[in-house]
C-alpha positions, -999 to +999 in steps of 0.1 A: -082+817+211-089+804+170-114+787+162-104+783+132-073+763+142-079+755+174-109+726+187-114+726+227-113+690+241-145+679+260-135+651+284-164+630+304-149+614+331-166+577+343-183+572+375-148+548+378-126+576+372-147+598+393-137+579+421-105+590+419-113+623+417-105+652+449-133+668+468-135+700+452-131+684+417-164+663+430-180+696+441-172+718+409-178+685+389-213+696+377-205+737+369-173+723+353-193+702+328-216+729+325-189+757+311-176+730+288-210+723+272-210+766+272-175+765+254-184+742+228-219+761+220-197+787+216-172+772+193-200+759+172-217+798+173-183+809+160-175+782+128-211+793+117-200+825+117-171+818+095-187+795+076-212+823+070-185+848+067-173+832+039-203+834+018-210+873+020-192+896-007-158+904-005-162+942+008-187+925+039-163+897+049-142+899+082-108+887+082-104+859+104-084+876+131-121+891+137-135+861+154-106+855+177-123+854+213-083+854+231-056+877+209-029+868+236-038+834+231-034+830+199-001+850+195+015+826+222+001+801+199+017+812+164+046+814+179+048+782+190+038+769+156+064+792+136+092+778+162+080+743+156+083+749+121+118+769+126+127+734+146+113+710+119+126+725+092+164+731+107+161+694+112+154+684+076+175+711+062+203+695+085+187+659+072+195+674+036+230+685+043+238+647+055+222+636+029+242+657-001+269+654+017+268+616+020+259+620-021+288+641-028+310+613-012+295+584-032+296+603-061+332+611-057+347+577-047+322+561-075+317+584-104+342+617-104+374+593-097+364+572-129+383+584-159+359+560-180+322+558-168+304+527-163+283+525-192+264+495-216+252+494-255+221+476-260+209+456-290+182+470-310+160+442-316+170+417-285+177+424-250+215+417-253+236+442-234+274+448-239+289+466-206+327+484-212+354+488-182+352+514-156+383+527-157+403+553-127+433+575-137+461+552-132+482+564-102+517+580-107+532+557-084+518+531-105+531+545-137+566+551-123+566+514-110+560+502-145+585+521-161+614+515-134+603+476-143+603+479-180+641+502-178+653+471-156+641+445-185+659+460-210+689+464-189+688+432-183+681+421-218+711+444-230+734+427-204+723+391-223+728+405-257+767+417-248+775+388-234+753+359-252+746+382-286+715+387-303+700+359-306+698+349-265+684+384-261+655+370-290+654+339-268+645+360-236+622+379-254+604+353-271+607+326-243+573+331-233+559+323-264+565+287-268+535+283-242+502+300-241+489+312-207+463+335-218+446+355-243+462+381-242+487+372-267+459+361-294+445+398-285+480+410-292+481+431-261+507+413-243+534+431-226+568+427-246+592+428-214+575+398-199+594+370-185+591+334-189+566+316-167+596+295-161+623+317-150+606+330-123+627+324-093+635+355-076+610+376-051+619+405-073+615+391-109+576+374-095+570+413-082+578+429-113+561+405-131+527+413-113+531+454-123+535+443-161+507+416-158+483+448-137+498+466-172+486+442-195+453+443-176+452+480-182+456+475-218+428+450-222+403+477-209+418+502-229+417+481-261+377+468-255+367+504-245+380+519-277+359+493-295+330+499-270+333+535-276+331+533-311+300+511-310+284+532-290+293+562-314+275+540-339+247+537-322+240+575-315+246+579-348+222+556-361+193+565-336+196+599-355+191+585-383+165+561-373+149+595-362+153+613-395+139+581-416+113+583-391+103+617-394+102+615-434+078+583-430+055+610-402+054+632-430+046+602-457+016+590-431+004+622-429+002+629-464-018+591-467-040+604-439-029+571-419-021+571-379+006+544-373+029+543-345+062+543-353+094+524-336+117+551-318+146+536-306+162+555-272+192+552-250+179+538-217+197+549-182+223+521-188+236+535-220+232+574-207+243+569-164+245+607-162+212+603-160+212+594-125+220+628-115+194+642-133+158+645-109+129+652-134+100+671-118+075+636-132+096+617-105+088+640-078+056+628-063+053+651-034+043+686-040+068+714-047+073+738-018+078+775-028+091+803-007+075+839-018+109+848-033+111+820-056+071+822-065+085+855-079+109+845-097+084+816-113+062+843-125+086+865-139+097+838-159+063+828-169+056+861-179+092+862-199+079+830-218+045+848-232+062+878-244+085+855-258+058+835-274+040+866-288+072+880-302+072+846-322+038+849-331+040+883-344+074+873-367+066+883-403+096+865-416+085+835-397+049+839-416+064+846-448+083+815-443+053+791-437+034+813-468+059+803-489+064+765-479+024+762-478+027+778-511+049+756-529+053+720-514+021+714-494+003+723-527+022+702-549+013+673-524-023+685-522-024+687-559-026+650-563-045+631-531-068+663-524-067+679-557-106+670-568-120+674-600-148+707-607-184+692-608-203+707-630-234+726-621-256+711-644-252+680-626-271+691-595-293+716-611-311+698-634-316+656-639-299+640-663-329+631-687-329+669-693-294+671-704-288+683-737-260+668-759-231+691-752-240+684-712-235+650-722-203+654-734-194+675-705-200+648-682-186+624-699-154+641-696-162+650-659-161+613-656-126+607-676-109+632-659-124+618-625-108+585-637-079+592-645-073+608-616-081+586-589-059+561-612-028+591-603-041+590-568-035+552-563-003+554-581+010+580-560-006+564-530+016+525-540+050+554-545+042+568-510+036+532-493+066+521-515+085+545-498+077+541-463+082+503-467+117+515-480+128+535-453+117+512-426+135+483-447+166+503-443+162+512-405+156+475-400+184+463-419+208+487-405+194+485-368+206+444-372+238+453-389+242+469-357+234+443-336+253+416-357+283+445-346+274+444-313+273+404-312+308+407-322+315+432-297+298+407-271+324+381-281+354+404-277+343+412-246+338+375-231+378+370-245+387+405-230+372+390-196+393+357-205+424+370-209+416+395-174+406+364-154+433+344-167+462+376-159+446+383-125+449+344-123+486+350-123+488+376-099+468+358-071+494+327-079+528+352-077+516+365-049+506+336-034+544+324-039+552+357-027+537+353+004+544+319+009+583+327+006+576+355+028+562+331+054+588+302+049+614+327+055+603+339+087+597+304+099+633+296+088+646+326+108+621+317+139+630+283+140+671+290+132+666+315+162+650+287+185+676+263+176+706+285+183+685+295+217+681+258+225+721+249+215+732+280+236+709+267+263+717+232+265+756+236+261+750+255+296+729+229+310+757+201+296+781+224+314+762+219+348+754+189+344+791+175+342+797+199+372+772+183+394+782+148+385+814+152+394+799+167+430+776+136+431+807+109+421+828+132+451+797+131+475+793+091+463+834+088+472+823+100+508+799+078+513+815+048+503+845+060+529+818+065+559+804+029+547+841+015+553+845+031+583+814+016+595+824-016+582+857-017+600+842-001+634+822-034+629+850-054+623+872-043+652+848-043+677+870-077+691+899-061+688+893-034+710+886-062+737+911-085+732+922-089+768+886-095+780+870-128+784+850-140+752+813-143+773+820-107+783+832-101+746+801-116+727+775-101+759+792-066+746+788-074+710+753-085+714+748-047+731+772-030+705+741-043+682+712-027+701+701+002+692+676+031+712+641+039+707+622+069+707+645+102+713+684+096+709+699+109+741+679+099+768+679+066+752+714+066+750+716+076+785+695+048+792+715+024+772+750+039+789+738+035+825+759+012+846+726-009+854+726-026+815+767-034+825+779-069+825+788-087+856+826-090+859+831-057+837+847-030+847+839+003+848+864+018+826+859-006+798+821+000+802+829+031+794+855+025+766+826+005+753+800+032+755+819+054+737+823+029+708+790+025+706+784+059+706+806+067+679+791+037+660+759+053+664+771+087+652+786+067+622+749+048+613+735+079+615+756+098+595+758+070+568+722+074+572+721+113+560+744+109+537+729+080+515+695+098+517+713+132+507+730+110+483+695+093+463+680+130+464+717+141+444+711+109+420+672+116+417+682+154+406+713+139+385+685+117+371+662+140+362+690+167+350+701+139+325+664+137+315+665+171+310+696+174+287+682+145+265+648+161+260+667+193+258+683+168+228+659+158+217+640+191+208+670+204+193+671+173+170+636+179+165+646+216+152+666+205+135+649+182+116+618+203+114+641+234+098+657+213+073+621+199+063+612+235+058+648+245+039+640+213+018+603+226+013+610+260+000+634+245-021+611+226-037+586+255-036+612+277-052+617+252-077+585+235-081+569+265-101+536+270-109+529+275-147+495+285-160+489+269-197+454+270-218+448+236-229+420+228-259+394+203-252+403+166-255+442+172-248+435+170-210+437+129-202+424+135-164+395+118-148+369+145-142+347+137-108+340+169-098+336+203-114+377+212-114+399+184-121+424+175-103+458+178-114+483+170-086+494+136-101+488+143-138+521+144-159+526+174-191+535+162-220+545+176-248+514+167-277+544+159-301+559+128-273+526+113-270+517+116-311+552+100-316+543+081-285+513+062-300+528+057-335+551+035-320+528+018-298+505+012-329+535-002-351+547-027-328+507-037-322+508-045-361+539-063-360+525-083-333+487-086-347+509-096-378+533-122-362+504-136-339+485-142-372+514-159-385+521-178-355+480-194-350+480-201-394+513-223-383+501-237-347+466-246-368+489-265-397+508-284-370+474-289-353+459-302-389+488-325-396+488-340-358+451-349-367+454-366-397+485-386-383+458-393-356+433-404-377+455-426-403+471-447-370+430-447-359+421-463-390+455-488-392+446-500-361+408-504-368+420-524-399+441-543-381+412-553-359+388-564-384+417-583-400+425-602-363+385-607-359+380-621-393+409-648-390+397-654-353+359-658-370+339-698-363+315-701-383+283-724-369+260-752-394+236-722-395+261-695-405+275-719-430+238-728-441+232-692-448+258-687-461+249-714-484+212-703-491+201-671-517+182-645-503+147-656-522+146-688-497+159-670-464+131-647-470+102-678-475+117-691-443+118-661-425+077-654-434+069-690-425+088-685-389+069-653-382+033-670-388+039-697-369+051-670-337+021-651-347-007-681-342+012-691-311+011-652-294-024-652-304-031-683-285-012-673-258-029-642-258-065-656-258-055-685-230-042-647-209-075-630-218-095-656-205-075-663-173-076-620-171-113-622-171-120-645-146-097-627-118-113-592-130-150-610-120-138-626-087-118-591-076-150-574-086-169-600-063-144-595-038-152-556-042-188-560-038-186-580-012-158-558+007-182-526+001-209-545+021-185-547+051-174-513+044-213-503+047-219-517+077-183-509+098-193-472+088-230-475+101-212-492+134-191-465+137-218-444+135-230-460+161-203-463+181-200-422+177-238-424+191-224-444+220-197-425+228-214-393+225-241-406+245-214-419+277-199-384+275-231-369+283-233-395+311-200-394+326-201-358+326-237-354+339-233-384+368-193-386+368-172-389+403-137-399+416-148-436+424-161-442+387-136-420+369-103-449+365-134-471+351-146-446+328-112-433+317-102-473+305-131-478+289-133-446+270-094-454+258-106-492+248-133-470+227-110-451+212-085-476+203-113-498+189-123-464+165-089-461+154-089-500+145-121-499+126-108-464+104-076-482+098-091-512+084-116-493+064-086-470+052-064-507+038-094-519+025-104-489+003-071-490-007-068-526-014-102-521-035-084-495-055-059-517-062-081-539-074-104-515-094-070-503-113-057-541-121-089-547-136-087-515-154-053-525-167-064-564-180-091-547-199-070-527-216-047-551-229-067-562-257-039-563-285-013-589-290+023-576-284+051-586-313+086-593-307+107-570-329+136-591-345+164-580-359+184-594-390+222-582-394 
């Protein structure tokens, strides 16, 4: 047993699991406990040993095998570890395989069969991204397809040139151009053998024209991804020479002594995708496993790379090298920012009051040169900065000519995907007619195949029909015969017994009538016995008779059979005919229903669907949703409708113009009409004043007025008004006066009608005291021989209450009255004047 790898399990079993427990467990329960607490001492014993182990010097220490207490143990033990291990790592080794192999698929079907890799060119300065096409190797098939389609257009177009000439074969050719379907055409990458959108008829011409439309496709890609790869060229090309700028403004910085991080533009994983295969050790998080064999090889190379760096190290020319550039350009750059001028010694040995004159002058030199170089320094310093601001000018500039490329390349690439939308948009639509031809056809051929089933079938059911109506008219011919025969039984009954006396005759008919009950023969029997014969009859014709109606009998019931055999031959005739006419029917049906579906493809066939690209503002449509819908808009050619509305606006002119015209003469006719009116108005007022002047009496006063000037009508006139005027005043005083003395005796009136008022309110007071007061008492000492009593009385109370309110309420508003006719004599205070008028 190890210690070292191995820890011994001390279990303490509850007095609940001890329950459980067998006898000898509960005997041994107590030395079992015991050895454990042994075992663990002992473990414990042995890790100090180790641990102390561990700290003596190497040549003292034990190997580890040394404090095994069970060697067998512990070999059982490493080998079932190292075939766990063996197990484990078969499993992920097999885990692997899955997994490459699972890779190796992806990788095939996604990247390997890609003749042009997935790939994207990013902007510089913004985060816009241009993507190319991911292109496979175009299949043979595919290739030979094409060029079988484009060797039967120009068969066809040399069959049109021999027999229409040159220029139909232009016309065929160019046919396609008088309408615009896609891009394509403004990319110039159209497909010359094309046909016309509108001679598309035939399954074969819509199926070719799909493989030179999955052409033109092609050619899209190609076209974009030759621009994409030049772009992207570009932009390799300038990162390198973002990276040289970048490295001459590192050396610039240095030189200034100045740490700035500089811009490095990279290609991220979009722009390189091979990087996906590519596993860096950084993105490996666990840590790497090594067998012993490959630990070898590690440390040979490792100790390959140190002799390889010593050899460089030890390189003379490499040192005479890096002499010679120290030598020559680090010194010229030194010689200006680090070149420093010699201080003089007598500048620190002795002060400067001790200087004697040619010190002076030394110094003062020391300080010119001093000058004038840190005046180099800065100069050189604004050159350097100059510089560096130069070359990052450049990379900018240059770095958004790139992007102002790639912008470009952005808008190629949103026409590219146009023009491939607007293609594949014509293959779904050929196919779709395709298919729908395809599906029309086999209906026509299902449903042709139905109808000729159904003809065939009901020509043979016509066929048995007229078969088993002739039966039924034969079986119907029977009938009628049996019904005669009946019928004449019937009617020579008498003549069969002419010679016997009419009683017996009519007793015989009257039994020739009766029929049996229950079963036939014994009531036959019954009917036949000689006890139900006539007196007077003789045997033989009793028996002549019986056998009549026996036969009679046999007839009924025969007619009988047959008529009900007959109605089950008319009910199947019946439902036989019912039969053949919904058999009829359905084939009228089919045929309807097939020469809807002939009429439909028809239409499909001829009705084609033509894809145009339309600018903004030419499409007339109401737009309620996102895709307008077309199915009842009308194209027109923009030339119609401009022709169209030049016309409509002419003849609105013309009209505007004659409308004009027409209200400037209705308004003369109009102005005339009114001053004819108003001339007749006036001749007839004339006429008028004419008749009332000759009709005119004058009075003594008109005359006398007449007569008189205006000086004395006026005198007259004054005189007149004074004398109205003192005869309204006196008037007016006799009114005031007689006003006054109705205001005092209505105000006496009031006073005195107050008083009553005063004292019918205190009574009804009182007589709310009273009433109050009885309540009290009729409901403290009320019973059934008082209550008619108290109930009259209380109602005479209450009628007198609503006497007394009412009279109150006419006399408060008889006293208003009052109050307000007073109010009105006092106000009329002023004379009122009759206004006169004078012609």
């Amino acid at each position: 047993m190890d210690v070292n790898t191995e820890s011994t399990e001390t279990e303490t079993e509850t007095p609940a699991e001890s329950e459980y427990l067998s006898e000898d467990d509960l005997n041994y329960f107590e030395t079992k406990e015991k050895l454990q607490a042994r075992m663990e001492e002992i473990r414990s014993t042995i890790q100090e040993m180790i641990l102390e182990n561990e700290s003596v010097p190497e040549i003292e220490r034990l190997e580890l095998k040394e404090f095994n207490v069970d060697d067998d143990r512990q070999k059982m033990h490493d080998a079932m570890v190292e075939e766990e291990v063996s197990r484990v790592k078969d499993r992920i080794e097999i885990e692997i395989l899955e997994r490459c192999y699972r890779r190796d698929l992806i990788k095939r079907d996604c990247w390997d069969c890609l003749k042009v890799k997935d790939r994207a060119v990013k902007a510089f300065h913004t985060e816009h991204e241009v993507t190319n096409y991911p292109l496979k190797e175009r299949p043979q098939a595919e290739l030979d397809a094409l060029k079988r389609v484009e060797n039967r257009t120009k068969a066809e177009l040399q069959r049109a040139q021999e027999k229409g000439g040159e220029e139909e074969a232009e016309e065929v050719l160019s046919a396609q151009s008088g309408v615009t379907s896609s891009y394509s055409a403004e990319l110039g990458l159209s497909h010359p053998y094309l046909y016309d959108q509108f001679s598309l008829h035939t399954t074969e011409q819509k199926l070719n024209q799909i493989i030179m439309l999955q052409d033109v496709i092609f050619r899209i890609k190609v076209a974009l991804n030759t621009q994409f790869d030049k772009v992207y060229k570009q932009k390799v090309q300038e990162i390198s020479r973002v990276k040289e700028r970048n490295k001459q403004v590192r050396e610039l910085l240095e030189e200034l002594e100045v740490n700035e991080e500089l811009w490095v533009p990279a290609l991220n994983d979009r722009e390189v995708p091979e990087r996906v295969f590519v596993v860096d050790d950084s993105e490996i998080k666990a840590e790497k496993y090594l067998t012993p064999e490959q630990e070898k090889e590690e440390e040979r190379k490792r100790l390959e790379e140190q002799k390889h760096l010593a050899a460089k190290s030890d390189d003379v020319r490499e040192r005479a090298l890096d002499d010679m550039m120290d030598g020559v350009l680090e010194v010229k750059k030194d010689s200006v920012l680090k070149t420093e001028v010699a201080q003089p010694e007598f500048i620190v040995a002795k002060p400067d009051k001790e200087w004697t004159e040619e010190e002076k002058k030394q110094f003062k030199e020391y300080e010119n040169k001093v000058k004038e170089l840190n005046t180099e320094k800065e100069k050189y310093r604004k050159s350097l900065e100059n510089e560096i601001k130069g070359l990052q000018k450049i990379t900018k500039e240059a770095t958004e000519r790139f992007d102002e490329g790639l912008k470009k390349l952005f808008e190629r690439k949103i026409k590219s995907d146009m023009a491939i939308c607007q293609e594949e948009l014509k293959i779904k639509t050929l196919n779709y007619s395709v298919l729908m031809e395809e599906v029309m056809r086999n209906e026509e051929l299902e449903l042709a195949q139905k109808l000729k089933e159904m003809s065939a079938q009901r020509k043979k059911v016509g066929e048995d029909l007229q078969k088993f109506e002739k039966e039924v008219e034969s079986f119907q011919e029977s009938y009628n015969n049996i019904v005669a025969d009946d019928k004449a039984q019937d009617k020579d009954f008498r003549k069969e017994f002419m010679s016997v006396h009419k009683a017996h005759v009519d007793q015989l008919y009257k039994l020739f009538k009766r029929r049996p009950r229950g079963q036939k023969k014994n009531a036959m029997e019954e009917l036949d016995a000689q006890r139900n014969m006539p007196e007077g009859l003789t045997l033989p014709l009793w028996e002549r008779f019986c056998q009549i109606r026996r036969t009679k009998i046999d007839t009924e019931h025969k007619i009988k059979a047959t008529a009900a055999t007959l109605a089950e031959m008319q009910a199947s005739l019946l439902k036989k005919r019912e039969e053949d006419e919904t058999g009829e029917q359905e084939i009228e049906y089919l045929a309807a229903e097939l020469e809807n579906l002939r009429e439909e493809k028809k239409n499909f066939l001829t009705d084609i669907t033509v894809q145009f690209l339309l600018k903004q503002g030419q499409v007339e449509v109401t737009n309620m949703d996102l895709i307008p819908d077309y199915s009842e808009s009308i194209l027109l050619h923009r030339g119609k409708v401009e022709e169209l509305n030049h016309t409509i606006r002419t003849l609105g002119e013309q009209k505007i113009a004659m409308m004009v015209q027409t209200k400037d003469f209705r308004k003369g006719i109009i102005q005339v009409e009114w001053d004819n009116t108003m001339r007749r108005m006036q001749i007839e007022d004339l006429k008028n004043k004419e008749r009332d002047i000759q009709k005119l009496r004058l009075t003594e006063d008109h005359k006398e007025y007449l007569k008189t000037d205006s000086d004395s009508r006026v005198c007259k006139q004054a005189i007149s008004m004074k004398e109205t005027q003192a005869m309204q005043l006196k008037t007016y005083q006799k009114d005031m006066k007689y006003r006054k003395q109705k205001i005092r005796n209505l105000q006496a009136q009031a006073a005195m009608k107050e008083q009553k008022n005063v004292a019918l309110d205190k009574q009804v007071q009182d007589m709310h005291v009273t009433v109050s007061q009885m309540r009290h008492i009729y409901e403290a000492s009320a019973t059934e021989e008082n209550e008619a009593v108290n109930t009259e009385q209380r109602y005479q109370e209450v009628l007198l209450v609503q006497r007394l309110k009412d009279t109150a309420r006419f006399q408060m508003e008889k006293l208003a009255f009052l109050s307000a006719e007073a109010q009105r004599l006092r106000m009329r205070n002023v004379p009122s004047l009759v206004q006169i008028k004078y012609d």
